[in-house]
Every structure is written in C-alpha cells, then in structure tokens.
C-alpha positions as CSV (number, residue, x, y, z in Angstrom):
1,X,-4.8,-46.0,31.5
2,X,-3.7,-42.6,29.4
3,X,-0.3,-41.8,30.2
4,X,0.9,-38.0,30.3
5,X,4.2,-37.2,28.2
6,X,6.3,-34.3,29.9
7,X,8.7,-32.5,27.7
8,X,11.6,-30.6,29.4
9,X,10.9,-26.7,28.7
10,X,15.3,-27.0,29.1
11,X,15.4,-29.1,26.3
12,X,12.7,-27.6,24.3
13,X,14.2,-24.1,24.6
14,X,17.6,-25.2,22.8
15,X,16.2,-25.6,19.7
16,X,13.6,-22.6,20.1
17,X,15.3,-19.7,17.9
18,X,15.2,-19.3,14.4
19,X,17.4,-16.9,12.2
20,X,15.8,-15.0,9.6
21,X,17.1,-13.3,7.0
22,X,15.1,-10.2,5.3
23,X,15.9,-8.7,2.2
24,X,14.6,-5.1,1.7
25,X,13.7,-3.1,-1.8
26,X,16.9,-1.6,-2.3
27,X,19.0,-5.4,-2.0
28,X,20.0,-4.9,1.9
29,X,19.5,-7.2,4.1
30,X,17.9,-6.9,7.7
31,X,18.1,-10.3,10.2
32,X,16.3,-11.4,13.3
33,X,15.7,-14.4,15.5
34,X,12.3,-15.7,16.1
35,X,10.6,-18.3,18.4
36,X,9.1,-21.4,17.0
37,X,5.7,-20.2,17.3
38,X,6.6,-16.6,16.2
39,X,3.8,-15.4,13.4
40,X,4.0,-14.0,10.5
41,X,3.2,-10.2,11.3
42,X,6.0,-10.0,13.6
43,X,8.6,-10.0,10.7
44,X,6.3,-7.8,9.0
45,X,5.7,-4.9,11.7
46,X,10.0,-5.8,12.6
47,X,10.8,-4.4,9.1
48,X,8.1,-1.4,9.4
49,X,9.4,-0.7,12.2
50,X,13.1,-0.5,10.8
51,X,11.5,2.1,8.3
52,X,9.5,3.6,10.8
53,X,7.0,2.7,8.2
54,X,3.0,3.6,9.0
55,X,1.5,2.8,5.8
56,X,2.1,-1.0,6.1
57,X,-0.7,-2.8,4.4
58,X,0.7,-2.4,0.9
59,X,3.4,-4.3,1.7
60,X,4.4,-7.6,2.4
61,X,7.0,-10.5,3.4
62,X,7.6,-12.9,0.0
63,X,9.5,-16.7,0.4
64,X,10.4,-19.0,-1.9
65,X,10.4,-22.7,-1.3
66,X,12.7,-25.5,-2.2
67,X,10.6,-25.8,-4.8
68,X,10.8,-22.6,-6.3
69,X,7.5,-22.0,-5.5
70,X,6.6,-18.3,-4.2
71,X,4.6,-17.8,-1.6
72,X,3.3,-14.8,0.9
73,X,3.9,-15.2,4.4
74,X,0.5,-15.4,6.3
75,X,0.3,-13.2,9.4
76,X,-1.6,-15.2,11.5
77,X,0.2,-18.2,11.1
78,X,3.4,-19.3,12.5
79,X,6.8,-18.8,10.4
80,X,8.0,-22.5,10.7
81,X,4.8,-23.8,10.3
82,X,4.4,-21.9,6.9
83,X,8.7,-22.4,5.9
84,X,9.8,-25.7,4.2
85,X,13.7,-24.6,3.3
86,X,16.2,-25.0,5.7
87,X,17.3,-22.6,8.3
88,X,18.2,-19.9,8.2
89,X,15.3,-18.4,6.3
90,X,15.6,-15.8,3.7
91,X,12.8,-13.9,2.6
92,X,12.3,-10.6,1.0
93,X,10.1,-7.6,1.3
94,X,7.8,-6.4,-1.2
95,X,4.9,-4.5,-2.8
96,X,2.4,-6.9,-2.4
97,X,-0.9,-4.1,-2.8
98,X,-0.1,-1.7,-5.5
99,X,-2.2,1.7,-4.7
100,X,-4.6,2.1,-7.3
101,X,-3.7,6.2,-7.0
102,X,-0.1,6.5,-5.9
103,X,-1.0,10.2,-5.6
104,X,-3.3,9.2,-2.2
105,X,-0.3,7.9,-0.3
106,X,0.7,10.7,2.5
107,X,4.2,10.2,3.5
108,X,7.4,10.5,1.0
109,X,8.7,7.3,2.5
110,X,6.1,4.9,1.4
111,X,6.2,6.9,-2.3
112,X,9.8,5.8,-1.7
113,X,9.5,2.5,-1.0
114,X,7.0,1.9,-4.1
115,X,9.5,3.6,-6.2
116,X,11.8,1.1,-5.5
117,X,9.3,-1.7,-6.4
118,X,8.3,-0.3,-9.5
119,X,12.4,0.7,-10.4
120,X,12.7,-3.6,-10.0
121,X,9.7,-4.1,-12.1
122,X,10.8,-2.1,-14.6
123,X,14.2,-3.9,-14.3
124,X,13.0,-7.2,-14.1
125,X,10.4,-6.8,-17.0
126,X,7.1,-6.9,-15.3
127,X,6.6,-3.7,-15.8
128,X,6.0,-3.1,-19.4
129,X,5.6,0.0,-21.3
130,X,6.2,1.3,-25.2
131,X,9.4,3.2,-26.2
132,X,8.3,6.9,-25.0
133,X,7.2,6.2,-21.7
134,X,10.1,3.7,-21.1
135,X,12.4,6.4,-21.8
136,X,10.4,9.1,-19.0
137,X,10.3,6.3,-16.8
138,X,14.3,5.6,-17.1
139,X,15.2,9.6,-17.2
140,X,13.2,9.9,-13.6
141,X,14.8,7.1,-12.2
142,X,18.3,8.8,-13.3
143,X,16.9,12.2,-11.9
144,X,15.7,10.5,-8.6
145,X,18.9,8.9,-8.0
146,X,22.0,11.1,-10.1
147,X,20.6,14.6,-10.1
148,X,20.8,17.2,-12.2
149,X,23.1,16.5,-15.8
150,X,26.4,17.5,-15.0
151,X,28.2,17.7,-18.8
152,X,32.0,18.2,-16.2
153,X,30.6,14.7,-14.2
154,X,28.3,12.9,-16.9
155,X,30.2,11.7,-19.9
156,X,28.2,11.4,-23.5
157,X,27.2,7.4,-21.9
158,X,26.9,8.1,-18.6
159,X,23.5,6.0,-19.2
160,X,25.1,2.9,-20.3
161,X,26.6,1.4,-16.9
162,X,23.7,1.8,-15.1
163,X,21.0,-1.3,-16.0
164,X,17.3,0.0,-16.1
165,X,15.9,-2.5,-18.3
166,X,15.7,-5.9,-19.6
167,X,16.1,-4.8,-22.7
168,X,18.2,-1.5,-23.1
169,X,19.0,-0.3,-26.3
170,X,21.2,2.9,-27.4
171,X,18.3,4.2,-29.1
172,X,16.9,4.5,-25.6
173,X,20.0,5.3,-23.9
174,X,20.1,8.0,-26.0
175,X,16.0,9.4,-25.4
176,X,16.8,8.8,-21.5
177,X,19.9,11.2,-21.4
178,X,17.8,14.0,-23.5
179,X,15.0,13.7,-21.3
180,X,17.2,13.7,-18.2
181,X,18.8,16.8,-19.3
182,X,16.1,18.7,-20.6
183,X,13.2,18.3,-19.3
184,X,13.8,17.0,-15.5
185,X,16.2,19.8,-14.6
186,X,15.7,21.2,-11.3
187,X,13.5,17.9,-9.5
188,X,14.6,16.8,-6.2
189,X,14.6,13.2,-5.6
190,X,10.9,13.1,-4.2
191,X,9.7,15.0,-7.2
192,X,11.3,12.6,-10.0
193,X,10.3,9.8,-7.9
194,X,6.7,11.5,-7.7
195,X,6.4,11.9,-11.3
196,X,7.7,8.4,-12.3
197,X,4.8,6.9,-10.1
198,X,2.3,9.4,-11.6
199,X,3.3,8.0,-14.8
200,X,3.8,4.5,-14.2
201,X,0.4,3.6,-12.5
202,X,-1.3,4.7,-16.1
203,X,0.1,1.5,-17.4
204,X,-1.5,-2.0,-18.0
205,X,1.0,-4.2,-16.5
206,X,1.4,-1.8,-13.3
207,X,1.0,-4.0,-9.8
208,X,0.9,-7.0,-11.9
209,X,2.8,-10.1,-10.8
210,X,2.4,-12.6,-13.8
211,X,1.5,-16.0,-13.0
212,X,2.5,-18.2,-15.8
213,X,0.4,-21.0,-17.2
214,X,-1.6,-22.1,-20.4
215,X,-5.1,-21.2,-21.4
216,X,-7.4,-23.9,-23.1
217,X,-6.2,-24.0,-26.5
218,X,-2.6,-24.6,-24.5
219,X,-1.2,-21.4,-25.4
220,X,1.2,-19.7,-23.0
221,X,-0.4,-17.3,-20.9
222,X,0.0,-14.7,-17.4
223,X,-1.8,-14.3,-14.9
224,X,-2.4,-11.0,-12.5
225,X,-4.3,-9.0,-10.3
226,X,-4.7,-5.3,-10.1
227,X,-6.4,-2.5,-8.6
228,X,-9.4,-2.8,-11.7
229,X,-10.0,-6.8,-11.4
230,X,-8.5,-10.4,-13.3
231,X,-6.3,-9.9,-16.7
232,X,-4.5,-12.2,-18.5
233,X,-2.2,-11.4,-21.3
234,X,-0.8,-13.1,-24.1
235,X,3.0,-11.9,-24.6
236,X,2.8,-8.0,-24.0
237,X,-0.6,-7.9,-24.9
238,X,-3.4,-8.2,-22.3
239,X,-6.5,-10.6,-24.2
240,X,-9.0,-10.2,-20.9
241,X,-9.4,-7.7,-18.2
242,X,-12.3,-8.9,-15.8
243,X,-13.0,-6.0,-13.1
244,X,-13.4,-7.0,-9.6
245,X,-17.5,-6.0,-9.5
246,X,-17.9,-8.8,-12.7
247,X,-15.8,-11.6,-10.4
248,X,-18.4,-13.6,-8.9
249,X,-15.8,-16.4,-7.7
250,X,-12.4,-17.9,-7.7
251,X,-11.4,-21.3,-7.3
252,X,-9.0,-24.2,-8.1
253,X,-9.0,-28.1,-8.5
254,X,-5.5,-29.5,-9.1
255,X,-3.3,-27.9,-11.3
256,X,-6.5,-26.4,-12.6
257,X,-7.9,-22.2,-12.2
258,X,-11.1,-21.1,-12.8
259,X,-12.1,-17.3,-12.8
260,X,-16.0,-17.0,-12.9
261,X,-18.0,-14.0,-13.8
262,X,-20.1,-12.5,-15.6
263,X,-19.5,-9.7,-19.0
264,X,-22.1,-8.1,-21.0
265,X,-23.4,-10.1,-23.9
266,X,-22.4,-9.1,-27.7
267,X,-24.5,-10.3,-30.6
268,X,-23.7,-11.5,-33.7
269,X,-23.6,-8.2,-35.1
270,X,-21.1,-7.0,-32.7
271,X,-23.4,-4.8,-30.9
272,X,-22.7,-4.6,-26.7
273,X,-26.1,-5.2,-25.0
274,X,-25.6,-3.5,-21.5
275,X,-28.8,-4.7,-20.4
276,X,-27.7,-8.4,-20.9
277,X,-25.2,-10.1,-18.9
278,X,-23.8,-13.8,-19.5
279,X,-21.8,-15.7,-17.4
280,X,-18.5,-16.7,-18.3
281,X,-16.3,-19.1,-17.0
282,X,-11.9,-18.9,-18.0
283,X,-10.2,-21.7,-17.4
284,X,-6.5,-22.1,-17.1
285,X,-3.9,-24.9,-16.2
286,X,-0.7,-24.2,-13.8
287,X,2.4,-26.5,-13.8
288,X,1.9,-27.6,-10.3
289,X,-0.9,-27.9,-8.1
290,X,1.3,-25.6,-5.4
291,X,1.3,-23.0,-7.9
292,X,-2.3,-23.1,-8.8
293,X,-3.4,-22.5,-5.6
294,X,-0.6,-19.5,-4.9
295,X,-2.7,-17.8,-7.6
296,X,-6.5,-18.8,-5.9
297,X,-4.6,-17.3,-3.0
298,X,-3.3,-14.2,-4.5
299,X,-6.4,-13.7,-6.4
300,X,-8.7,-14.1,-2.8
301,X,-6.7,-11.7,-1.3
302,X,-6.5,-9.2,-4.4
303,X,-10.5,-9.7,-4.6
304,X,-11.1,-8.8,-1.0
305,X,-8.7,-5.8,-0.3
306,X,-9.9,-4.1,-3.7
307,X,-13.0,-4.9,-3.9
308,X,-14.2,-4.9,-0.5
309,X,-15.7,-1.6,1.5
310,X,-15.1,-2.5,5.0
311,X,-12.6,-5.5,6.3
312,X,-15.9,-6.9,8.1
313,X,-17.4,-7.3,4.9
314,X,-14.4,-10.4,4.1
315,X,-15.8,-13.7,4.4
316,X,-13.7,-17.0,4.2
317,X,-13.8,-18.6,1.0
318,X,-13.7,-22.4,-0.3
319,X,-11.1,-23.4,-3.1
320,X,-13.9,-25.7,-4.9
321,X,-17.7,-26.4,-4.8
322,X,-19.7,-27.2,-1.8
323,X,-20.0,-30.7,-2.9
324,X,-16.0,-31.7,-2.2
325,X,-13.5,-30.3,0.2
326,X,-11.3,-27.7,-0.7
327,X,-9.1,-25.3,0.8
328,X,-10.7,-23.0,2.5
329,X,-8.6,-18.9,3.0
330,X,-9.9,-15.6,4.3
331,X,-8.0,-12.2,3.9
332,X,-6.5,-11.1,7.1
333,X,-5.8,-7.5,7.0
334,X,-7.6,-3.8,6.1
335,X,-9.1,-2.9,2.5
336,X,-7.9,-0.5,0.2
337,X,-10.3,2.0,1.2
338,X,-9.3,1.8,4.9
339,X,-5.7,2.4,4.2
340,X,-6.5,5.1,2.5
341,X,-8.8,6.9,4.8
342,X,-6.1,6.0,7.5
343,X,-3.5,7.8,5.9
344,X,-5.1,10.9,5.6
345,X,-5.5,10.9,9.4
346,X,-1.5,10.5,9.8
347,X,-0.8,13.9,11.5
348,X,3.6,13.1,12.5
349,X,6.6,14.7,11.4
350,X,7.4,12.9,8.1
351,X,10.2,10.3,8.6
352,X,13.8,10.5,7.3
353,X,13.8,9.0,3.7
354,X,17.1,7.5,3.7
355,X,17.8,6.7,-0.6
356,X,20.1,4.1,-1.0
357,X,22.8,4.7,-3.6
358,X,21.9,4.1,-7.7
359,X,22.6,0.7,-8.5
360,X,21.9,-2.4,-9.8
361,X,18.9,-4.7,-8.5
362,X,19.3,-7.9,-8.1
363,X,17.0,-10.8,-9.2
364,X,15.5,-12.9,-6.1
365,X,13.8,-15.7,-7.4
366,X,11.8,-13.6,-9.8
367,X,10.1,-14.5,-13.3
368,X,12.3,-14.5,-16.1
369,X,12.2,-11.6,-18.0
370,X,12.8,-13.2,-21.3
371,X,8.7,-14.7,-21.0
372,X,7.6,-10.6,-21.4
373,X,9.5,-8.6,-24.0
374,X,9.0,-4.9,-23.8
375,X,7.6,-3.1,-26.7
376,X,9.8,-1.0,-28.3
377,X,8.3,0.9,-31.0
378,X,8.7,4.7,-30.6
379,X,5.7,7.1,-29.2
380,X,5.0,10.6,-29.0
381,X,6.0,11.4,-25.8
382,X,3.8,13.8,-23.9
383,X,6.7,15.5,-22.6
384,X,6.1,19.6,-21.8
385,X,8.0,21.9,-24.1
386,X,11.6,23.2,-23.5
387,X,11.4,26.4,-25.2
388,X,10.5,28.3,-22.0
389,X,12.6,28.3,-19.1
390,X,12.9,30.7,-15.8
391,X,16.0,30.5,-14.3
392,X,17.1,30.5,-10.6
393,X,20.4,31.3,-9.0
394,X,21.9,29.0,-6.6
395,X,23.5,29.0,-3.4
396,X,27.1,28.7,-5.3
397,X,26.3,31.0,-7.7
398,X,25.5,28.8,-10.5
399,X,22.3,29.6,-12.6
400,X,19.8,26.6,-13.3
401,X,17.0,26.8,-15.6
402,X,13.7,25.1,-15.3
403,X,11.1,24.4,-17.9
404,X,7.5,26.9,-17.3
405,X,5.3,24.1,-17.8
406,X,6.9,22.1,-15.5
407,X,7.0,24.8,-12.7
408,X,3.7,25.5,-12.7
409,X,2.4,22.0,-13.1
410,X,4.6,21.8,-9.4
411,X,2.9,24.6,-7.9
412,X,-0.5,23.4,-9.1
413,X,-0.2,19.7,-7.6
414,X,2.0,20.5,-4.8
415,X,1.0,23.8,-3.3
416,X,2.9,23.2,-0.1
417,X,6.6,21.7,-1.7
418,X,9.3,22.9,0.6
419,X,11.6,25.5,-0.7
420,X,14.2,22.4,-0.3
421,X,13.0,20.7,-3.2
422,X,12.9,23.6,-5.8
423,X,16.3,23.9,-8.0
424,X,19.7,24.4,-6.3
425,X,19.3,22.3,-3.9
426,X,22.1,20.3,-2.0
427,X,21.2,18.0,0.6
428,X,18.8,15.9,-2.2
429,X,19.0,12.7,0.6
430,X,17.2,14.2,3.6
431,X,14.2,16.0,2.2
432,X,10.3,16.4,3.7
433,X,8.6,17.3,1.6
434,X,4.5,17.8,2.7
435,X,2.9,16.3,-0.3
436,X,-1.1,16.7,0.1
C-alpha cells in the first residue's frame, strides 16, 4: 500500500524567504526577499522597475558561484534552483545585449545605463581601444560626470585621482584634460554620454565579454559574442570574426567548444571565391566543463536574439549530436529587432535620469584585466577643429564658447535637444532630453 507524506505548510513557510542582494551599474546595491519557488524574471522586472526602466531586454541579472563560475540567471527558472552559494545571494546587474546601434535606443535612461556598462568596461579592460579614441572616450566620461573645465576648480591633474583605465598613463592624462577642455565645452551630461556611446560601439571589443581558454595549438585565447557574430582574439588582436548568418551551430562536449560554419573558400593564390563556401569547424578547450557550457549558453542566446527575426522563429537547441545526450537550452525572451521596433512605439514622459556621483567602479568578480592590455600607440584623433567658436552668455553672466562643428553636428543629429542641454546650463542631473 502507497503511503501519502503531508508536510506542514507551518513548517514549510519558516524557511520560505530568501534575501537577495542586487548590485546595480553604478556599485549600489538594491535587496529583496523572495519565495523558494520565486523565478528568475522577478528580480529582473524588481530592478526595472526601481529604474522605471522599459527597455529591459538588454539587460540582465549576472551570479557567480562558489566556484567562480559566472553565470546568467534564467527567467523561467526558479532562483534557488539555479543558486549554489549560500544565502544571502548577491548578484549584479548588467548589459547582457549590447545594441548593435546605441543611437536606436529611445529614452536617456537606458543610454544611461549602457553608459555606465561601457565606463566599467573601459575600466575593467574589456573594452579595448588605441591611444586617440581612449583619450575621447576618457574626456566624455569626465564631461558626462565633472562638467565643463573649471581652471578656479580643476587643478593642472585634476585627471589623475579619478581611475578610467587599467592602464592610465600621463601621456593620456594629459590628451583627456585637452580634449575635455577644448573640444567638449558646452555638452550636458546626456550629450557626452551620447557621444561616448556613438564612439565606442565603432570598436572591436564593444559588447564583448571574453571567455578565456586555448585554441588547438594551446595558445591562450578569448572568446565573445557580438551584434556581427563569433570572434576570438589573441591578446588585443581579434584572429576570427564569424558573423551570425555563417554560424550554422554551437555545441560542447566536456571541457570542449566547437563553433561550426561555413566561410568563403581562398585558393592557393590568395584569391576569395564568393561563389564557393567551405565548412569550417574551430575548436577550443575551457578549463572546466561548467565554463564551457556558460559559453554554449552565452553563444545560443547571443545567436538567437541577433540573429533571429521574430522570437517564434527560436527553436530549442541540443549541446551535442543527435547520437548522445546533451544539454538541451532555448532563448527565452524578444530578438533584437523586436526591442527595437518596441521602443520606437514608447510614447511616456521620459523618466528622471538620476547620475550617480564620478567615482570609482568596483570589480565584481570580473576577468582580470592584466589578460587584455590596451593598445597604446598614439592615433590621429578625428576630433573637430577648435579654431571656430560661437559663444553664448549664461544665466550668471559668464560667456562660454562652443566649437561650430560641434554645434551643428548637435542640431543635425538631435533636431529636438531641449534648450536645457545647450551651454550654461545648471541643473546637468535632471535633464530630458527627446533624442529621436
């Protein structure tokens, strides 16, 4: 006879909350309590809604395990089921989509948000880029977040306490502060964070998360997705870039990754035959099998919200062959070109951008920066010339000048920028700004 096992809901309920700990882009921390069967989305849409956040599906919820193993919090599974630290649980919000045209994102708030991102990137040294544009990036972050150069509040190395990157040398202390002063005069926070993302999504290592791990011959090698397809590089030098329409599948056994595709065959003269296509097959080795299949993950997912036209069009897809079991993982969520068409339909007041204060990030977790060394060796910046300037009084009767070019290229991409956000103004922290 089968006998029935009653658990007391009294009993059950003591042990039924869970504290969660959520650390945002700019290193503050949010907490919540959960029940035991709680999912995943819930912390997500809980910290959208402490934004008041409405483009959501770049973003994501990160963890790390006792293993120091990252992971991304699945939405449609429970919390505990997917946690194996101890509680509380601390996790961390983050980019985990970069838009493959920042410029397409509707309200200043999410511009904001991947600012902040991309400031840690840069920081952490994901985010690499050669001496000129390091410098622009740097002098729009101390635009964004300073103002305006002062000479009565900035002293000569006023850039020095302030860390932007891994590697920051006087040299490019010194091309950040005569950027900052010349040519950036006059942005409001919104505009010099505008301009740093116009600038930074041009780069090869933008919205890549470097898996590390060793290619056949054993050399060190990194591992990311982006917007265009697979890459791997080699240092600070990307060897392969496989775009998403050539990725025909992903898939791990082990410790082992496999990326399979196919690339336009090259003769023996070096000549590119369009018309003929080869497959190819990469092959790389992680140092755990837990962190070979966070990249099949991450790569599945990448594959699917880039790649794909509609979210109907995801199918659920098998770690290995048909012949053997394998994992089997399906993208939950909308497609790149869904967000997008959904935020052109937003139609609300824009949201308070609240900017924390300029400051140091902190490292959670994150790779070492001393794997990806930035490149250093000066560039011609394409920087617009200072020899023109119209100037504008101010409210306190102070004059400001601001470069022609630079004018003009703000009236031609951002016909409708509020008066707010031209020079002179004051209350830099509140602006809404109606960018098209």
């Amino acid at each position: 006879m089968k006998m029935l096992r009653f658990r007391s809901p009294s009993i059950r309920s003591l042990d039924q909350e869970v504290l969660c700990t959520i650390r945002l882009l700019d290193d503050s921390e949010i907490s919540c309590s959960i029940q035991r069967d709680t999912k995943g989305q819930f912390l997500l849409d809980h910290v959208c809604n402490h934004y008041n956040l409405l483009e959501k599906d770049y973003f994501g919820i990160r963890y790390v395990d006792p293993e120091k193993q990252r992971h991304w919090l699945e939405p449609n599974k429970p919390v505990v089921r997917q946690m194996k630290s101890q509680q509380p649980y601390t996790m961390c919000f983050r980019v985990k989509f970069y838009p493959s045209e920042p410029m397409k994102i509707k309200e200043e708030l999410t511009r904001y948000l991947l600012y902040l991102q991309l400031k840690r990137d840069i920081y952490h040294g994901r985010l690499l880029c050669p001496f000129a544009e390091a410098a622009y990036l740097g002098a729009c972050i101390v635009q964004a977040e300073l103002g305006d150069y002062d000479p009565e509040e900035h002293p000569s190395d006023y850039i020095r306490d302030f860390k932007l990157f891994p590697k920051q040398s006087l040299k490019l202390e010194r091309k950040i502060i005569e950027i900052h002063k010349n040519e950036l005069r006059g942005q409001c926070a919104a505009l010099a964070e505008w301009n740093m993302l116009q600038r930074a999504h041009s780069l090869e290592t933008y919205g890549v998360d470097p898996h590390p791990c060793k290619d056949f011959t054993g050399s060190t090698a990194f591992l990311g997705f982006t917007a265009t397809g697979f890459v791997v590089f080699q240092g600070n030098k990307r060897i392969h870039l496989l775009k998403w329409a050539d990725v025909s599948k992903l898939k791990f056994e082990g410790k082992t990754f496999y990326v399979i595709g196919i690339q336009k065959e090259i003769s023996l003269t070096g000549r590119i035959h369009c018309n003929r296509m080869k497959k190819l097959v990469l092959t790389f080795h992680t140092s755990t099998p837990a962190a070979c299949k966070h990249l099949w993950k991450c790569g599945v997912e990448n594959q699917a919200f880039y790649k794909c036209a509609k979210s109907s069009q995801i199918k659920t897809v098998s770690s290995s062959n048909i012949f053997f079991k394998g994992s089997r993982f399906r993208y939950s969520g909308r497609v790149a070109k869904e967000v997008i068409e959904a935020s052109s339909k937003i139609q609300r007041e824009p949201p308070e951008v609240r900017r924390a204060q300029f400051g140091q990030s902190r490292s959670f977790n994150s790779l070492s920066h001393k794997n990806l060394i930035m490149n250093m060796e000066p560039l011609v910046p394409a920087l617009p010339s200072t020899n023109e300037y119209e100037e504008t009084a101010t409210d306190n009767g102070k004059r400001t000048r601001t470069p022609l070019r630079q004018k003009a290229l703000i009236e031609q991409l951002i016909p409708s920028l509020h008066q707010s956000c031209l020079p002179g103004d004051t209350n830099r922290s509140l602006l809404k700004i109606p960018f098209p």
